[in-house]
N, C-alpha and C positions, 0 to 999 in steps of 0.2 A: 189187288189186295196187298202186296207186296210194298209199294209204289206208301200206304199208307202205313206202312209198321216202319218201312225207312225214314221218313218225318219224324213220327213220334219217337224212334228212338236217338233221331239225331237231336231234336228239341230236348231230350233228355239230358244226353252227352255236355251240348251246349250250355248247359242251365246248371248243370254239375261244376263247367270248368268257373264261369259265372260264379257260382256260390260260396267258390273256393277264394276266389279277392276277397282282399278285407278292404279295401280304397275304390275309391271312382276311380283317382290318379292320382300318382306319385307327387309330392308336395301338397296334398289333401290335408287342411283339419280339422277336425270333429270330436265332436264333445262325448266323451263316455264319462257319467255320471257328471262330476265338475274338472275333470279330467281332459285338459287338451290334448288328445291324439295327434300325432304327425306321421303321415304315413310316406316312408323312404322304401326305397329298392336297394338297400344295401347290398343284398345277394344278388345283383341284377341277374346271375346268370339262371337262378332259379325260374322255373317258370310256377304258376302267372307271374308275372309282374308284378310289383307294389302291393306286395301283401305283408313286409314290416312294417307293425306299429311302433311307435316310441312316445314314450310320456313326453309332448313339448312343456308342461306346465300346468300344476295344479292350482285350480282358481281356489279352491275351497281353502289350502294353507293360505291363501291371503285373503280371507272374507269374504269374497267372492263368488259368483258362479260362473259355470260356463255355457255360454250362448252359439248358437250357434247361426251365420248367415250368410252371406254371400261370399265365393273364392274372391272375387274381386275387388271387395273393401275389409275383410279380413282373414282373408286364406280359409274361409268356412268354418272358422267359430274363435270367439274372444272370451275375455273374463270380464265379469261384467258384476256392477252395482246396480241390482234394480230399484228404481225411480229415482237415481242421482241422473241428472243432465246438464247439460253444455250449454254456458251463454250463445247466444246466436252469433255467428263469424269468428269465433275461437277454435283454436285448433288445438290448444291443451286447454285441462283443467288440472283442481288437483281435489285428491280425494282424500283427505288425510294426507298421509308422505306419500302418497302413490299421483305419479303422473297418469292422466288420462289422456290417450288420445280423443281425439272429438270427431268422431265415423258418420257417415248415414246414418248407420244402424246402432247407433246408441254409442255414451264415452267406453271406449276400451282399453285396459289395463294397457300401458307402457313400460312404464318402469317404477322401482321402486326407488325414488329421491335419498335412500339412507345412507348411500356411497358416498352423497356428497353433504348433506344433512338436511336441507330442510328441501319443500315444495311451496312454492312461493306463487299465488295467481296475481298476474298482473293487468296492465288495462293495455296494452300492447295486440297487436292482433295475431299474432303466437301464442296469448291468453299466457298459459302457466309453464314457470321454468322449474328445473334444480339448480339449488342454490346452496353456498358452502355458509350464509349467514341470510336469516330474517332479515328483509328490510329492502330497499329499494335504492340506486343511483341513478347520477343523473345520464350518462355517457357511454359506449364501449370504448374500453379500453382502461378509467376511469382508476385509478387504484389509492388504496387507502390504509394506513396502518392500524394495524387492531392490536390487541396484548401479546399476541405471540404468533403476527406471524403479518403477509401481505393481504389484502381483496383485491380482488380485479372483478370489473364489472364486463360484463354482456347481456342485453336483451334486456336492459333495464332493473336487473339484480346483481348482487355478489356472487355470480358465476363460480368462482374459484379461491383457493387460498392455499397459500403456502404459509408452512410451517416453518417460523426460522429455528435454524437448527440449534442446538447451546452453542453457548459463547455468541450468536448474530441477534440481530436487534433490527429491524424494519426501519429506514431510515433511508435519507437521499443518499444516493452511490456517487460516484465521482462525477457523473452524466447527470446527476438532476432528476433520479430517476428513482420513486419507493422501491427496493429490492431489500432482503435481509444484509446485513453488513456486519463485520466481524465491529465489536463494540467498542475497541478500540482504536478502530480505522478513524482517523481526522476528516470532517466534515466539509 
């Protein structure tokens, strides 16, 4: 008789300390409402284990929902657009200014392109970049002047730009080379 009350109250005990994780495991994440949880052991010395959650990302401030799927194509859950998808063999898209990655499990939020200004999809098989200008070059490396400032191309877009500062003007430097130049500098 004994033998039977030490089971059940060990199944008890066990299911108790169980109950108390808020995580599978540490670097878990999962979706509370549109809510990316990230679950860290900040306190590692605390026991259990991995029971701090942390907001990683609200899908819902950016349109979004959050989905939730496998640790090992998105750490157990993304933001996500539902019925937007991904041309076949592209690895970005874009969804408005938001980069998507392009998952198994559907496109998943990356980043949002406004840092650098636009989201540009292209026909490249990287699909979609961030870009500092609309439009498309021909070369990496490629650079071009604009009103106020340099382009430099990568991956088939205006990757990047510099602002020339006052007083500089975007022009050949002494090397042959588009950089900002003070405006008075001889050509």
């Amino acid at each position: 008789m004994t033998k039977p009350i030490f089971l059940f109250i060990s199944s008890l005990l066990f299911s108790a300390c169980i109950s108390d994780r808020e995580c599978e495991f540490v670097g878990e994440y999962r979706c509370d409402g549109d809510v990316i949880m990230h679950c860290t052991d900040k306190n590692y010395r605390d026991e259990p284990f991995g029971t701090d959650l942390s907001v990683r990302r609200d899908c819902g401030s950016l349109g979004l929902v959050c989905v939730e799927g496998s640790v090992s194509v998105t750490n157990g859950a993304s933001c996500q657009s539902p019925g937007f998808e991904c041309q076949p063999g592209k690895a970005f898209a874009c969804l408005g200014n938001y980069l998507m990655e392009c998952t198994s499990e559907g496109p998943a939020y990356y980043m949002d392109c406004a840092y650098r200004g636009y989201c540009v999809d292209t026909d490249l098989p990287h699909g979609a970049s961030c870009a500092a200008e609309p439009g498309f070059c021909e070369y990496d490396g490629q650079r071009e002047c604009v009103d106020d400032g340099v382009l430099e191309c990568e991956n088939g877009v205006w990757a990047y730009k510099t602002t020339c500062r006052e007083g500089t003007i975007c022009d050949l430097n002494e090397n042959g080379y588009l950089a900002c130049v003070e405006e008075s500098s001889p050509q």
